[in-house]
C-alpha positions in Angstrom: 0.0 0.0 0.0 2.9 2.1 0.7 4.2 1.7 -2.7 1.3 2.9 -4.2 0.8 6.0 -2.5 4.5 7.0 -3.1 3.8 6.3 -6.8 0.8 8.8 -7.1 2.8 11.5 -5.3 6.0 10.9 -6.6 5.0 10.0 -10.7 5.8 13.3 -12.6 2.6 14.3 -14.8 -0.1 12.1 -13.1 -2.0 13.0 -9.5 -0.9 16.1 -8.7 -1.1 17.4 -12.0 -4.8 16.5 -12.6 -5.6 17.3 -9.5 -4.2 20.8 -9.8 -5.5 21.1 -13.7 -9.0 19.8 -12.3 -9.1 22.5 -9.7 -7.8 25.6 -11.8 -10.9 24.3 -14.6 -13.0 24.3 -11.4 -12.5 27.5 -10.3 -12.1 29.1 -13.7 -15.5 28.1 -15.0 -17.1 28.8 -11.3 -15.6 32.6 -11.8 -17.1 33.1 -14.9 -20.1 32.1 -14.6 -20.3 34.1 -11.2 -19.3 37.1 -13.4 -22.4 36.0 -15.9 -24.7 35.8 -13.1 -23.9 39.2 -12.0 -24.4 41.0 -15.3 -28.2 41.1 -15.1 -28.0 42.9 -11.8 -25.0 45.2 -13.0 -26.8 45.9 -15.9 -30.0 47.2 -13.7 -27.9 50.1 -12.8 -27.7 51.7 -16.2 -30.2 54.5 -16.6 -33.6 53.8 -19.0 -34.2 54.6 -22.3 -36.2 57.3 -21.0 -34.1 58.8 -18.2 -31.7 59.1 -21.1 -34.3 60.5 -24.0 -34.8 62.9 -21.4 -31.1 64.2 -20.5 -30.8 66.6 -23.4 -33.3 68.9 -25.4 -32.6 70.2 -28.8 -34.5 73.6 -29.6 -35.0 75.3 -33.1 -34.2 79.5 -32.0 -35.3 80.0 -35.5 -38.9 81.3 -35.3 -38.0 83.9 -31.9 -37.6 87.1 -32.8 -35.5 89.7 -31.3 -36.9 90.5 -27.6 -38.7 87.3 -27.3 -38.4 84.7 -25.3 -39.6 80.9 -24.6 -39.9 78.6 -22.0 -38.6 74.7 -22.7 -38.2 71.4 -20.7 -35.5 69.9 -19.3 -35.0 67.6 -16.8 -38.5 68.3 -16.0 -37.4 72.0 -15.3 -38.2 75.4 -17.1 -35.1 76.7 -19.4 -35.6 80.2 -20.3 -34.1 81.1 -23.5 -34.2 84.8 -24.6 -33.2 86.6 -28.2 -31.7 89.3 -26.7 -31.9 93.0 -28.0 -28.8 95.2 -28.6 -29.8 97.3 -25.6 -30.4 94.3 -23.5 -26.5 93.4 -24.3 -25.6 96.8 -23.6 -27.3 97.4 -20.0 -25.8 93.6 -19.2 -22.5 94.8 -20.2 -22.4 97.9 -18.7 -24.0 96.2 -15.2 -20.6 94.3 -15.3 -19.3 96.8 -13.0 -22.1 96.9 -10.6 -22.2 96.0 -7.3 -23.7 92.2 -7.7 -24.5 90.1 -4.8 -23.4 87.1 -7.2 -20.6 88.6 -9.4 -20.5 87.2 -12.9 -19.9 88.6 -15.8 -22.3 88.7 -19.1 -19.7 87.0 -21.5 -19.6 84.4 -18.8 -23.1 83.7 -18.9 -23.9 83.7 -22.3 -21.8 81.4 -25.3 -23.2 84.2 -27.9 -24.5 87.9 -26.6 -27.7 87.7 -28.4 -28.5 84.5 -26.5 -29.2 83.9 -23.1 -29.7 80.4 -21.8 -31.0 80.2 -17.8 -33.0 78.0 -15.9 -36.2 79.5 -14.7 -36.1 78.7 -11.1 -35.5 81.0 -8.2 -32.4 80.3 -6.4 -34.2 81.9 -3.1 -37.5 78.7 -2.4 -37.6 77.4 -6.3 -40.0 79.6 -7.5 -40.7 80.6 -11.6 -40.0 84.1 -11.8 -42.1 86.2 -14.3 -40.7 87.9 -17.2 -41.1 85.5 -19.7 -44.3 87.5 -21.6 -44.2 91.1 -22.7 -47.5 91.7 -20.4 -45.6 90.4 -17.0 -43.2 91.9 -15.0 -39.4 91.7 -15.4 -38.7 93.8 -12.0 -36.7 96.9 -11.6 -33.6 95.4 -13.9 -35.5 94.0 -17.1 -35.0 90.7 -16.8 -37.3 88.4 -14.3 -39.2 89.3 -11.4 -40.1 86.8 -8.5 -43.4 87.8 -7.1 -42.8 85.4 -3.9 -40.6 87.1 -2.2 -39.6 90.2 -4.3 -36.3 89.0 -6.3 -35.5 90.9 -9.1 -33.2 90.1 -12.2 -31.3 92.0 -14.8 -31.1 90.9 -18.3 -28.4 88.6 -17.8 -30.0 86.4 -15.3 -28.2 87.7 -12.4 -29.4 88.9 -9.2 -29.6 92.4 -8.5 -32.1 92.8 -5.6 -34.6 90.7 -3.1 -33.3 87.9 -0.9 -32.2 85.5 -4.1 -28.7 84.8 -2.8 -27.2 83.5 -6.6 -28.0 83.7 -10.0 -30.4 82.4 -12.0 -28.4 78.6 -13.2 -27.3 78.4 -16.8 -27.8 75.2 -17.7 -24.7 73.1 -19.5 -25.6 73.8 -23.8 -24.0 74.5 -27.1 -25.5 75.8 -30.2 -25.1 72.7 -32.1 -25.8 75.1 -35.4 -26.9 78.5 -36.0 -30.5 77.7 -35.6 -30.2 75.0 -33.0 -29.4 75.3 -29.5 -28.7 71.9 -27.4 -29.4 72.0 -23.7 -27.9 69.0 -21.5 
């Protein structure tokens, strides 16, 4: 019995050799198919078809004339883009060097003057200031008016007066052609 145990162990190329070839296949084919069986759950993590339909917006500036504005979606949150007039540029310019609660300047805010890209939320509560229609108000600085708590906004989306304590957001976008602005 003696000699047969000393020939398994001691024979190049036969028990240990399988035996260490049968556990590397072992544990080969166990870690790959744990890998398979975790896919489906890894997978589950990816956002839906609709979170990502969602993530951008494209929106034809075409049809607004100069001095008009329009309210878009999203994220499910207002984006106000404006066509802005030459003397809208110029005040926002010239406001450069006022005293802002939220210094930024206009160049900063906007890729190309004539276009101003913000979001239309209050940075006070979350509000949706007014401004967006020639028959509301725009507040004391042209631009948007908060009727909740009295924040007002120049024509560059910045704040000027109320309790507001930043900016209105510009959202991440690039005109993706001269009619076509893409936000997200």
């Amino acid at each position: 019995m003696a000699e047969t145990a000393t020939e398994i162990q001691g024979a190049p190329g036969t028990g240990e050799s399988r035996r260490d070839f049968l556990l590397l296949t072992t544990t080969a084919v166990g870690a790959a198919g744990a890998a398979l069986s975790l896919w489906p759950f890894v997978h589950s993590m990816n956002p839906a078809a609709d979170v990502l339909a969602l993530s951008s917006t494209e929106v034809d500036i075409s049809p607004i004339e100069e001095g008009q504005s329009i309210t878009v979606v999203w994220r499910g949150k207002p984006v106000f883009v404006r066509h802005r007039t030459a003397a809208e540029i110029e005040t926002a310019g010239t406001d450069d060097a006022a005293n802002l609660p939220d210094p930024q300047k206009d160049g900063e805010r906007a890729e190309k003057p004539e276009w101003l890209v913000v979001l239309g939320i209050c940075t006070h509560l979350g509000c949706i200031p007014l401004g967006q229609k020639s028959s509301e108000p725009r507040g004391e600085f042209g631009g948007w008016f908060c009727p909740c708590h009295g924040s007002h906004y120049d024509t560059s989306g910045r704040i000027r007066k109320g309790p507001a304590p930043r900016n209105l957001e510009v959202p991440p976008y690039a005109f993706t052609d001269d009619t076509t602005i893409k936000i997200g």
